[in-house]
py3Dmol code that shows the C-alpha trace and the ligand (Angstrom):
import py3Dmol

protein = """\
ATOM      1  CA  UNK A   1     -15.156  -8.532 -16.854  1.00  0.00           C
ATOM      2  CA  UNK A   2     -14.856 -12.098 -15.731  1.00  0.00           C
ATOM      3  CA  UNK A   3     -14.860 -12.741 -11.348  1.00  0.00           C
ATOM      4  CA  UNK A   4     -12.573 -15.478 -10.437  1.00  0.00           C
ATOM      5  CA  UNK A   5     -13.055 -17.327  -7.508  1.00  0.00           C
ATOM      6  CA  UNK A   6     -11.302 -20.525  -7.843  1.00  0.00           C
ATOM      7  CA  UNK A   7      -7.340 -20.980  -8.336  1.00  0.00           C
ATOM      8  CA  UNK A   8      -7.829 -23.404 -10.942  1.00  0.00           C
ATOM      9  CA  UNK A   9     -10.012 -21.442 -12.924  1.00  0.00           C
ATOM     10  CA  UNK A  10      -7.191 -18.484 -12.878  1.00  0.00           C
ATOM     11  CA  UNK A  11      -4.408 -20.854 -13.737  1.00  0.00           C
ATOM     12  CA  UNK A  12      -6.521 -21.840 -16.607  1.00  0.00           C
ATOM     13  CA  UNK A  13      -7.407 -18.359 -18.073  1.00  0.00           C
ATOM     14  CA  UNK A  14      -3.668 -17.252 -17.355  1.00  0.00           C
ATOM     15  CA  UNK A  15      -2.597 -20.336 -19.501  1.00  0.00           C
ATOM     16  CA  UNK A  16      -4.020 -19.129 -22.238  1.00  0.00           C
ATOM     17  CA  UNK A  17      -3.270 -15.990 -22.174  1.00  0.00           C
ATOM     18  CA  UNK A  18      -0.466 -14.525 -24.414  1.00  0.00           C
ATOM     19  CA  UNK A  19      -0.989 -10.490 -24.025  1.00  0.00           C
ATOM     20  CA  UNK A  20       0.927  -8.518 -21.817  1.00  0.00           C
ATOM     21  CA  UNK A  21      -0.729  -8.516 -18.457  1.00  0.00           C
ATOM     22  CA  UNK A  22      -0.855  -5.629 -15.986  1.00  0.00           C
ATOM     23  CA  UNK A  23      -1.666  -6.863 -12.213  1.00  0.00           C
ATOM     24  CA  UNK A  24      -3.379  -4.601  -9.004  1.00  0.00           C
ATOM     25  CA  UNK A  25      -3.403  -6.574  -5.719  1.00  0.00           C
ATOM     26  CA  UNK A  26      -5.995  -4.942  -3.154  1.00  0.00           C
ATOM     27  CA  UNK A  27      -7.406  -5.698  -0.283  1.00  0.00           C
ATOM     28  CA  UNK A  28     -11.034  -4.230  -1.607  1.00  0.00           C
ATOM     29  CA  UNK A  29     -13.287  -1.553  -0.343  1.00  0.00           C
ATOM     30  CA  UNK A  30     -11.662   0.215  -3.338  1.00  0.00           C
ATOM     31  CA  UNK A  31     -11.536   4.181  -3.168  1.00  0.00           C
ATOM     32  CA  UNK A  32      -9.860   6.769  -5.921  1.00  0.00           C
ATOM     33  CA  UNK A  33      -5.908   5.846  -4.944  1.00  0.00           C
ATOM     34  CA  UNK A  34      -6.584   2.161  -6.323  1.00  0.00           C
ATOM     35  CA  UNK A  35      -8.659   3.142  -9.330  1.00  0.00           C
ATOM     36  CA  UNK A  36      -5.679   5.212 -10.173  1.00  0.00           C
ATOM     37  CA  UNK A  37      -3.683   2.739 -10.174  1.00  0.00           C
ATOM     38  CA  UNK A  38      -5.974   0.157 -12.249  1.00  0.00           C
ATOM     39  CA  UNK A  39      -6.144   3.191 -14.253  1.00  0.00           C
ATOM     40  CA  UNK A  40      -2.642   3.333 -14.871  1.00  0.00           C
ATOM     41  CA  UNK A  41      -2.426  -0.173 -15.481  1.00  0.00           C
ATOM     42  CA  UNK A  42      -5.000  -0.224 -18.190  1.00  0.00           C
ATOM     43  CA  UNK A  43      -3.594   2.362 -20.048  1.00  0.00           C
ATOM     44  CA  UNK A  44       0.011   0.751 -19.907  1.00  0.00           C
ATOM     45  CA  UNK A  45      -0.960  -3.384 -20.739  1.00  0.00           C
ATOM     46  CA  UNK A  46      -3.336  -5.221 -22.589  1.00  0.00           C
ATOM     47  CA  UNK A  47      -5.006  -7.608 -19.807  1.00  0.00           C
ATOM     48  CA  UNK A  48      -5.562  -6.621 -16.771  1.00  0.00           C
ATOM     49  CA  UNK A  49      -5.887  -8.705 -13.274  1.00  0.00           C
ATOM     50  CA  UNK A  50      -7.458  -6.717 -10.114  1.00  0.00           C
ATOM     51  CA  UNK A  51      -7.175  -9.300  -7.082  1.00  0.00           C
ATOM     52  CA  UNK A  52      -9.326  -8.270  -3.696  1.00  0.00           C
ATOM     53  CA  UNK A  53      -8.193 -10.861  -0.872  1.00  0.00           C
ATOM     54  CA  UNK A  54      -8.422  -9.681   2.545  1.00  0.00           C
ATOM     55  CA  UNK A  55      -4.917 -11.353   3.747  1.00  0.00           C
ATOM     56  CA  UNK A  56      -5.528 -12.834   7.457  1.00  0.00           C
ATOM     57  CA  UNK A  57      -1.334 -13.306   7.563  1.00  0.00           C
ATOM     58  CA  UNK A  58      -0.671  -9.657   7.062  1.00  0.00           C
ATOM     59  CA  UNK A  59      -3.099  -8.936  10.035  1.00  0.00           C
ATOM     60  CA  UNK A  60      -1.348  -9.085  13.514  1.00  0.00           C
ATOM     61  CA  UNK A  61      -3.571 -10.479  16.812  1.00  0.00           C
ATOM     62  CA  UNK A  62      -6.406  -7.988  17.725  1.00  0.00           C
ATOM     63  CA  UNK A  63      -6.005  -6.150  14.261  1.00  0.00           C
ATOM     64  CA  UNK A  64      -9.331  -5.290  12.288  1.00  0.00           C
ATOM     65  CA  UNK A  65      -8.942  -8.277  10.187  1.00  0.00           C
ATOM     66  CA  UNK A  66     -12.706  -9.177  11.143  1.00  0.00           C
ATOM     67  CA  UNK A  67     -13.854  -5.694  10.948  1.00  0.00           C
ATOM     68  CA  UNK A  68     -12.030  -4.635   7.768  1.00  0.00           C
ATOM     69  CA  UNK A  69     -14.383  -2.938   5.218  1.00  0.00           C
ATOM     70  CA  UNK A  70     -16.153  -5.430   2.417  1.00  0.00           C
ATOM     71  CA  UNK A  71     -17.413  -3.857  -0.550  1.00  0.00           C
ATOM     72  CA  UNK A  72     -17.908  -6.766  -2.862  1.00  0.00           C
ATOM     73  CA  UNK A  73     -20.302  -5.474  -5.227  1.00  0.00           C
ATOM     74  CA  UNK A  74     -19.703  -2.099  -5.253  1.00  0.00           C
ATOM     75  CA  UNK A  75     -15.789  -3.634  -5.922  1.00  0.00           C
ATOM     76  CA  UNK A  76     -17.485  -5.411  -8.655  1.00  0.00           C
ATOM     77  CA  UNK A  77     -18.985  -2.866 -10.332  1.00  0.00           C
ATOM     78  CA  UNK A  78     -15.779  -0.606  -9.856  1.00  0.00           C
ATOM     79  CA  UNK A  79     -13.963  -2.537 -11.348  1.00  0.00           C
ATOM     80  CA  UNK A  80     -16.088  -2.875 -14.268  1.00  0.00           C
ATOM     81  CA  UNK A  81     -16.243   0.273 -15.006  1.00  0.00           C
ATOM     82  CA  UNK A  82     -12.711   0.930 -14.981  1.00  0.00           C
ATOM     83  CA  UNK A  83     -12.703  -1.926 -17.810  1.00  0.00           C
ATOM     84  CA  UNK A  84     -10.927  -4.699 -15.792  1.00  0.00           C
ATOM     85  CA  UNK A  85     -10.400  -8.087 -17.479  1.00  0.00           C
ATOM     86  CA  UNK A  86     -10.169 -10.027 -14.502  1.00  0.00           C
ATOM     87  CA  UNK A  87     -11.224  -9.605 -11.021  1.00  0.00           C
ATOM     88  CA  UNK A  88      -9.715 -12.253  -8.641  1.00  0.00           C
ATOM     89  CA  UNK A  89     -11.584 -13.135  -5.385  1.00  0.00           C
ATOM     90  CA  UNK A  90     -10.240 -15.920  -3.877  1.00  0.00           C
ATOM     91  CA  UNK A  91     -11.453 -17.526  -0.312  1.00  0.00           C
ATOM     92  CA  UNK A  92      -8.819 -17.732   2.710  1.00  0.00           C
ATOM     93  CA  UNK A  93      -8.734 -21.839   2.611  1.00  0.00           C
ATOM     94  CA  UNK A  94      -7.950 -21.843  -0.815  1.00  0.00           C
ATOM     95  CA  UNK A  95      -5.093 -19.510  -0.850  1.00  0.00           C
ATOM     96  CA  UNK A  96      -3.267 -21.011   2.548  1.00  0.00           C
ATOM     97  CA  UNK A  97      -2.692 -24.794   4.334  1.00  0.00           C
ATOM     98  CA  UNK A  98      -2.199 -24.913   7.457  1.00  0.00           C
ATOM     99  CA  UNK A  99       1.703 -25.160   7.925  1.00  0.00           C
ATOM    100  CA  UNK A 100       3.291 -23.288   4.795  1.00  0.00           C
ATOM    101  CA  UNK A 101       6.816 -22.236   3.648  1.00  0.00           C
ATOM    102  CA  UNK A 102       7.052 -18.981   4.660  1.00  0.00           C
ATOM    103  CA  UNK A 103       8.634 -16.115   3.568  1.00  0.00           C
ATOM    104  CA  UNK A 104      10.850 -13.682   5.758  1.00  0.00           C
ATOM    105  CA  UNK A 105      11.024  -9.799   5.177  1.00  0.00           C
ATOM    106  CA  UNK A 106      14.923  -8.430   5.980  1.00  0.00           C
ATOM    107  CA  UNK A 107      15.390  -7.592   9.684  1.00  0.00           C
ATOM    108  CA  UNK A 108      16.338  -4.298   8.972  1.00  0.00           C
ATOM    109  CA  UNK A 109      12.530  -4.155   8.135  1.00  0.00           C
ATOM    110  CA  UNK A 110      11.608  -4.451  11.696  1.00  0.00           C
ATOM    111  CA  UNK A 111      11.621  -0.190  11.682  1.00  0.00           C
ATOM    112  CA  UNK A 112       8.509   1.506  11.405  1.00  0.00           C
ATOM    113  CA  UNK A 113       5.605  -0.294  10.472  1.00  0.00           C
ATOM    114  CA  UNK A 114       7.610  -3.530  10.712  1.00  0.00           C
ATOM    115  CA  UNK A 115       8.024  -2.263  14.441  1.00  0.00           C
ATOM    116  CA  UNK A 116       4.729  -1.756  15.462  1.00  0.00           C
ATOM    117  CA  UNK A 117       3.360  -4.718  13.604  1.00  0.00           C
ATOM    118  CA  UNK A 118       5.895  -7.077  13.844  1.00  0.00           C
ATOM    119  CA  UNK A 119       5.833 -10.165  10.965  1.00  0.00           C
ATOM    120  CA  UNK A 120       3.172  -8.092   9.140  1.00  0.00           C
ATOM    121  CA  UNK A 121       5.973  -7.313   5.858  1.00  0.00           C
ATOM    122  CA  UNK A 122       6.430 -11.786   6.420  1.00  0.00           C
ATOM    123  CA  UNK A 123       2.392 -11.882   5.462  1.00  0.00           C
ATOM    124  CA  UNK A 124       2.696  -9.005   2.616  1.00  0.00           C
ATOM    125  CA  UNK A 125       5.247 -10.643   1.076  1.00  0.00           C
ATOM    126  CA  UNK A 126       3.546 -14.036   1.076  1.00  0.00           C
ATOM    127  CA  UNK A 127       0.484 -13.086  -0.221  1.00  0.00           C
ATOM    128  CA  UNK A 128       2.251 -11.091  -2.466  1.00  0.00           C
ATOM    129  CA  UNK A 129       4.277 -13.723  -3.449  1.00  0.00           C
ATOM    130  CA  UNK A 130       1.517 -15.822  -4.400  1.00  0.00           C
ATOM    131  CA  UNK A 131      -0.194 -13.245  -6.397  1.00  0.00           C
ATOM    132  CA  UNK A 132       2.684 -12.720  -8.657  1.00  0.00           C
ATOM    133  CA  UNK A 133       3.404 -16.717  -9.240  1.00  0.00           C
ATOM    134  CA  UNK A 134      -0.484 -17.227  -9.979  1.00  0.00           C
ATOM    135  CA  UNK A 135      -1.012 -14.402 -12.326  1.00  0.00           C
ATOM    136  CA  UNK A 136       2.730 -14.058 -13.885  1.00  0.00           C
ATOM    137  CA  UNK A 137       2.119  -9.789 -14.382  1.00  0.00           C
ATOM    138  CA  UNK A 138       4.583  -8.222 -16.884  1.00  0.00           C
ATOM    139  CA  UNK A 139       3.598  -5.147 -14.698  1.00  0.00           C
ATOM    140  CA  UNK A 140       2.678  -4.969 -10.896  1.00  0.00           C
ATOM    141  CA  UNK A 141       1.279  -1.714  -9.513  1.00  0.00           C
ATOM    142  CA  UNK A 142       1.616  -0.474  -5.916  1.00  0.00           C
ATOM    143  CA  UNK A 143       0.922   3.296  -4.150  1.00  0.00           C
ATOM    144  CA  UNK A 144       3.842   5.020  -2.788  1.00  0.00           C
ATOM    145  CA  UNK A 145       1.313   5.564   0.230  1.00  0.00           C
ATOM    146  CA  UNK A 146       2.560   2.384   1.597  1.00  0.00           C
ATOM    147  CA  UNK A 147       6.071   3.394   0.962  1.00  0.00           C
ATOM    148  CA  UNK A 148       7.707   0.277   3.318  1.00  0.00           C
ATOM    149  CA  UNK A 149       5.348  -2.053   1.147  1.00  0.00           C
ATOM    150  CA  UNK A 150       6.421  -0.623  -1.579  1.00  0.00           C
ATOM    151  CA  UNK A 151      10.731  -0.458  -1.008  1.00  0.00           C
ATOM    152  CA  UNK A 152      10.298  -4.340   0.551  1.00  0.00           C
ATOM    153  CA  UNK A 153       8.495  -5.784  -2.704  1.00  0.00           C
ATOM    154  CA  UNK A 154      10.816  -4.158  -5.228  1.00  0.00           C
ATOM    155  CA  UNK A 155      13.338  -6.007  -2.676  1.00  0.00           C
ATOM    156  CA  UNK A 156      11.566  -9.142  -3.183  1.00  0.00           C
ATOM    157  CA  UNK A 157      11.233  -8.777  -6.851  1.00  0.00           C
ATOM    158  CA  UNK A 158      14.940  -8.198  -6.650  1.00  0.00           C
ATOM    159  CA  UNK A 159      16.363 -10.629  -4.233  1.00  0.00           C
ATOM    160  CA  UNK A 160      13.884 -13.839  -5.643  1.00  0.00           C
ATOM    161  CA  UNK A 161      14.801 -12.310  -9.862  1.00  0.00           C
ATOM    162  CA  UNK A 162      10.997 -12.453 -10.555  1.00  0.00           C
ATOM    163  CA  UNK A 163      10.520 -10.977 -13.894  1.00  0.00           C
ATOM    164  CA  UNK A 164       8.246  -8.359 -13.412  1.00  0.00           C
ATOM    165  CA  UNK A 165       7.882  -4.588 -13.136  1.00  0.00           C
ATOM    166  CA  UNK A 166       7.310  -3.081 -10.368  1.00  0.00           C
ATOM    167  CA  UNK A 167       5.206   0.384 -10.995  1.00  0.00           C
ATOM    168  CA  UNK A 168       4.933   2.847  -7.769  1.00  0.00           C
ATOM    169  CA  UNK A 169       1.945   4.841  -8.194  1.00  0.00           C
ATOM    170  CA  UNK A 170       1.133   9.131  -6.236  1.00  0.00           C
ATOM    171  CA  UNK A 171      -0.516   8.977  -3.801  1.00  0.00           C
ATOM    172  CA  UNK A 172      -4.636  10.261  -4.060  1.00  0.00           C
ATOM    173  CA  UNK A 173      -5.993  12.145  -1.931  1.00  0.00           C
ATOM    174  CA  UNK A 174      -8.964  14.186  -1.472  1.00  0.00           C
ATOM    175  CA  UNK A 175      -9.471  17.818  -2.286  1.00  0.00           C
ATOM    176  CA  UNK A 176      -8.472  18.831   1.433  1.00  0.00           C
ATOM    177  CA  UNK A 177      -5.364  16.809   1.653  1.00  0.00           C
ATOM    178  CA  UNK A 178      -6.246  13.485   2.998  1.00  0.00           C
ATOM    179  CA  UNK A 179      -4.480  10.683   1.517  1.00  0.00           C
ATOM    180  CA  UNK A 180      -7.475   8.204   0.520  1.00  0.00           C
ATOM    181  CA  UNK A 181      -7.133   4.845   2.925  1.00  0.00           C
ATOM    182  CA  UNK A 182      -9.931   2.207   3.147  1.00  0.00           C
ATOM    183  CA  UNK A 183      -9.287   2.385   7.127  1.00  0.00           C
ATOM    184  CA  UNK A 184     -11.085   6.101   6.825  1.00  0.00           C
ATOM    185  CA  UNK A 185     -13.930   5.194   6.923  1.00  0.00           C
ATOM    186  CA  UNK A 186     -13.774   3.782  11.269  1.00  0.00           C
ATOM    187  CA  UNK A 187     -13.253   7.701  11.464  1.00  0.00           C
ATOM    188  CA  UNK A 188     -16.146   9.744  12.624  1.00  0.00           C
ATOM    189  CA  UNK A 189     -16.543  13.403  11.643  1.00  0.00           C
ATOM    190  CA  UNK A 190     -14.134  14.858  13.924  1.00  0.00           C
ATOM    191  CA  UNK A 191     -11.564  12.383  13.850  1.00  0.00           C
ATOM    192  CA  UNK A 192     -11.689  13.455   9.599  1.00  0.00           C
ATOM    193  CA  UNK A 193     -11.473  16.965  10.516  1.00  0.00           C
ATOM    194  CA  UNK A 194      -8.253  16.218  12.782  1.00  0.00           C
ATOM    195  CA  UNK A 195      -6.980  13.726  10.600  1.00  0.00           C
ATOM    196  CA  UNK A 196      -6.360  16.956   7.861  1.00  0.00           C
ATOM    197  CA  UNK A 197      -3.596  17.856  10.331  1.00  0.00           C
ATOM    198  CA  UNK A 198      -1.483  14.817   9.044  1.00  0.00           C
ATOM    199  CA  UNK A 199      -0.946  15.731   5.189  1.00  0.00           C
ATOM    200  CA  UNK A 200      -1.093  19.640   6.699  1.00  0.00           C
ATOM    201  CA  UNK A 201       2.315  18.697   8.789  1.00  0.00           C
ATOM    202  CA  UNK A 202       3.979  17.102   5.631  1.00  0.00           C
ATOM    203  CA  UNK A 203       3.189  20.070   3.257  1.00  0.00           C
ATOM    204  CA  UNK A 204       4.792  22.554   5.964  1.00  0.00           C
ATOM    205  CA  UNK A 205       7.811  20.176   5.709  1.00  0.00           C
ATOM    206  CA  UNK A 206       7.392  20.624   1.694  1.00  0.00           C
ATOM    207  CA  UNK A 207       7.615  24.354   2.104  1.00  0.00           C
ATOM    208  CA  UNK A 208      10.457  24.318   4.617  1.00  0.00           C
ATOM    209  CA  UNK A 209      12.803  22.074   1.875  1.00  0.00           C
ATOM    210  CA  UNK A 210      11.338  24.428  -0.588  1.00  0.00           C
ATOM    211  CA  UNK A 211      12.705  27.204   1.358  1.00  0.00           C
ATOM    212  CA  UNK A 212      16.215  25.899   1.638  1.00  0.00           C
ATOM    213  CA  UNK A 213      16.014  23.795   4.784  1.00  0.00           C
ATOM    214  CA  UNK A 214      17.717  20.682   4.707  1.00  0.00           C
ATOM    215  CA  UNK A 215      18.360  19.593   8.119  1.00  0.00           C
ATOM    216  CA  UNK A 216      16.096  16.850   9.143  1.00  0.00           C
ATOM    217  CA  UNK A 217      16.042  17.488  12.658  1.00  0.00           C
ATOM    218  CA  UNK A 218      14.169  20.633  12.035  1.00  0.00           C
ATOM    219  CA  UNK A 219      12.125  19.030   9.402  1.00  0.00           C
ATOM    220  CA  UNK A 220      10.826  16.928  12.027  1.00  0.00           C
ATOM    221  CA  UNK A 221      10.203  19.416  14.784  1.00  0.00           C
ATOM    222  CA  UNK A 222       7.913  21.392  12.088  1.00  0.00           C
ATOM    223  CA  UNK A 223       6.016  18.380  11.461  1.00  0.00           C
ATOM    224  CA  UNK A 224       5.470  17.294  15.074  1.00  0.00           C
ATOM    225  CA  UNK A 225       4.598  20.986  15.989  1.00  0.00           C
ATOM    226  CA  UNK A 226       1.789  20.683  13.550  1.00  0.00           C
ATOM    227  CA  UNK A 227       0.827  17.879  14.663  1.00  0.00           C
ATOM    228  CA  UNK A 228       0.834  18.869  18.483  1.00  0.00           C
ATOM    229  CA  UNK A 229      -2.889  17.989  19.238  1.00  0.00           C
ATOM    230  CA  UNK A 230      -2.529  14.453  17.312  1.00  0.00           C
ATOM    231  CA  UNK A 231      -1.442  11.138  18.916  1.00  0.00           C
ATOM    232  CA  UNK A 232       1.735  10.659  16.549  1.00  0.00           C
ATOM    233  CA  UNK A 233       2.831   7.353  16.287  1.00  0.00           C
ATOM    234  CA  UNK A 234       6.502   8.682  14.680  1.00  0.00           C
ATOM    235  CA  UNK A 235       7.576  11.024  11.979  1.00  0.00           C
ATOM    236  CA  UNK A 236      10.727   9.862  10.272  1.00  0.00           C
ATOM    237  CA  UNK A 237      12.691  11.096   7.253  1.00  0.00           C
ATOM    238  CA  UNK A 238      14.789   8.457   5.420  1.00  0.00           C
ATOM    239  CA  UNK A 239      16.283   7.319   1.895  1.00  0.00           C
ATOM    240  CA  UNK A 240      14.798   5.088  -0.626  1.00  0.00           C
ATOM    241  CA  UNK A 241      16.160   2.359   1.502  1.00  0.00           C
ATOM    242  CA  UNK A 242      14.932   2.468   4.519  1.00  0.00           C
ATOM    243  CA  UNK A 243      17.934   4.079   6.390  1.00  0.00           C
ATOM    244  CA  UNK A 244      17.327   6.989   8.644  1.00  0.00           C
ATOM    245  CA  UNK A 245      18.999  10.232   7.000  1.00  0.00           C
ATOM    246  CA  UNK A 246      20.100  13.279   8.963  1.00  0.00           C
ATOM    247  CA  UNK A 247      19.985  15.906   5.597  1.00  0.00           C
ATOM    248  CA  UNK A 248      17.478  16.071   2.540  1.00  0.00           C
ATOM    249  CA  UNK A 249      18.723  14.264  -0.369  1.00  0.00           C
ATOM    250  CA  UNK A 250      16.422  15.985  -2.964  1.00  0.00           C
ATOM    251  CA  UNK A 251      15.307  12.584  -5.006  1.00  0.00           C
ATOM    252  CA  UNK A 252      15.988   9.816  -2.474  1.00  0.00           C
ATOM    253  CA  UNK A 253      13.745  10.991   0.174  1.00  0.00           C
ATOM    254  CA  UNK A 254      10.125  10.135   1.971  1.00  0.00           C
ATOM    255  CA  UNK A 255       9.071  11.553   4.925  1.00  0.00           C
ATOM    256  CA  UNK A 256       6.638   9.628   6.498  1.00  0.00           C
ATOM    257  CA  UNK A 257       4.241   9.784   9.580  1.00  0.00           C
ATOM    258  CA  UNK A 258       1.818   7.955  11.124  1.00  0.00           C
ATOM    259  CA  UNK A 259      -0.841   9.259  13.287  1.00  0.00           C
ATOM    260  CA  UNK A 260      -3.821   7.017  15.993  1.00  0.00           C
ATOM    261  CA  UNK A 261      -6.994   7.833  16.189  1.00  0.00           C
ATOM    262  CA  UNK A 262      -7.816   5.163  18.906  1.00  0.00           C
ATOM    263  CA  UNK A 263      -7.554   1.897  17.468  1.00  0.00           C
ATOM    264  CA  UNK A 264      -8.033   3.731  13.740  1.00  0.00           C
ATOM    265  CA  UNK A 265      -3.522   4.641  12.455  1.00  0.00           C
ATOM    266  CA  UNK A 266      -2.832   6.384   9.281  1.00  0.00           C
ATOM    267  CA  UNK A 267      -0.308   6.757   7.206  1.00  0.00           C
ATOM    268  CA  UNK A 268       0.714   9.132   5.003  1.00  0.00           C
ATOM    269  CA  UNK A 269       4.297  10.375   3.291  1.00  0.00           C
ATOM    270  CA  UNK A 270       5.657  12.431   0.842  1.00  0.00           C
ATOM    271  CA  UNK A 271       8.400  11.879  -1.901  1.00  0.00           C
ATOM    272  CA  UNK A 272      10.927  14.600  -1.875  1.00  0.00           C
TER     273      UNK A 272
END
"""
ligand_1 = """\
23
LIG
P -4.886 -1.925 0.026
O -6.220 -2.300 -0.524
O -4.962 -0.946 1.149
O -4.023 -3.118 0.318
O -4.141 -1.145 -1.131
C -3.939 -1.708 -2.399
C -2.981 -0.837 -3.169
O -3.518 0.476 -3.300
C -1.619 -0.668 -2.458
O -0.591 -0.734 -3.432
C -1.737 0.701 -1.831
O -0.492 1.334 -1.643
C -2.554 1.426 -2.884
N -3.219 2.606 -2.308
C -3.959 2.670 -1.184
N -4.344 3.937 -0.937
C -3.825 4.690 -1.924
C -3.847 6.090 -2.231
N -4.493 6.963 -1.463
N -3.189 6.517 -3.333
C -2.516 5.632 -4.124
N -2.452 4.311 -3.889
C -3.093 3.842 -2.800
"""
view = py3Dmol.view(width=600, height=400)
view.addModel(protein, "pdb")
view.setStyle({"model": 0}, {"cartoon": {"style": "trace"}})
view.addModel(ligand_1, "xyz")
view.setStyle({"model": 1}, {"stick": {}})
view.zoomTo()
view.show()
């Protein structure tokens, strides 16, 4: 495996390179839902690019972007192991100038996450953006647990015609349901124990379509009851777009919910 640092360097190893490349941005401190994905993508191309880049634009005022766990070497070594070609770890100053185009997620993106962190999709997207035109993937994969993320750069992909595939990936989690996050780890013992509540709420909502129930509104009131001793950000059901939906469509569906512990929010969703 080779560690790039420098964006010349990259430009000059993706010159020459004719394979088919697969591509997995991160943001590091890599756990078992992105080595399934770099997984998947080195099963499915010939070269593979990891990239770990902390993104400052994605990071709203008084976010954790100084906090947010580094794990260089054990990254490194990760990522060796899973056979990666190419890790790419650029630095902040290389990557930005100071006044840059920018790029604008849809307003209609402003729901949700874009709500609560408003102009964090604009940074995604950027980075994003920049990822794609340096390393040129035939294949790009993201995890359905950041569904938004996900919908918003299959928009990109689609509204900018970059040729490239994008590859939503299931979610990992661990044995007892929680959905693997880097951000876990600011939660202490109890906080983990509580946090089970949050994939516990979406199964019940599982068993309740499984059962026949259809009707969002009750959906929700399931979830939230489960979730009674948790301070829930929101539950909502929608479509595949984005657009709130009042009755289960079985295949264009994700329920998703977020949850606070203090300054600490997860997210989680499932795929109906
Ligand atoms: P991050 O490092 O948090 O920016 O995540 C990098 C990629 O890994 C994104 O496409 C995430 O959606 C994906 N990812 C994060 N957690 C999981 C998980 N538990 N299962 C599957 N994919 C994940």
């Amino acid at each position: 495996m080779k560690v790039i640092k420098s964006i010349e360097e990259l430009q000059e190893i993706r010159a020459n390179t004719k394979s088919s490349i697969g591509f997995v941005p991160t943001m590091g401190a890599l756990h078992d839902g992105h080595i399934s994905l770099i997984k998947k993508a080195r099963e499915e191309n010939d070269i593979i690019f990891v990239s770990i880049f902390v993104n400052p634009t994605q990071f709203l005022e008084g976010e954790d972007l100084d906090s947010y766990p580094r794990k260089d070497e054990a990254d490194k070594k990760i990522c060796e192991i899973c056979n990666v070609d190419y890790l790419f770890m650029p630095e902040i100053s290389t990557m930005y100038e100071k006044e840059e185009i920018l790029i604008k997620a849809p307003n209609n993106s402003y729901t949700l996450e874009g709500l609560t962190r408003p102009g964090h999709f604009d940074g995604v997207l950027q980075v994003v953006l920049k990822l794609f035109n340096l390393i040129r993937p035939q294949n790009a994969y993201f995890g359905k647990k950041d569904a938004q993320q996900l919908a918003l750069i299959q928009q990109m992909v689609r509204n900018l015609f970059l040729p490239i595939n994008i590859i939503p990936c299931d979610i990992v989690r661990q044995n007892n349901g929680l959905a693997l996050s880097s951000r876990n780890a600011y939660l202490n013992e109890k906080q983990k124990e509580q946090a089970l509540l949050i994939s516990k709420s979406l199964y019940s909502a599982g068993t309740l379509i499984a059962k026949g129930e259809r009707e969002t509104k009750i959906i929700k009131e399931k979830i939230y009851e489960v979730m009674d001793k948790l301070d829930v950000e929101y539950v909502a059901i929608v479509d595949k777009q984005f657009n709130e939906i009042k009755t289960i469509k079985q295949g264009d569906t994700i329920i998703l919910v977020v949850a606070r512990f203090g300054q600490v929010r997860l997210l989680d969703n499932i795929w109906i």
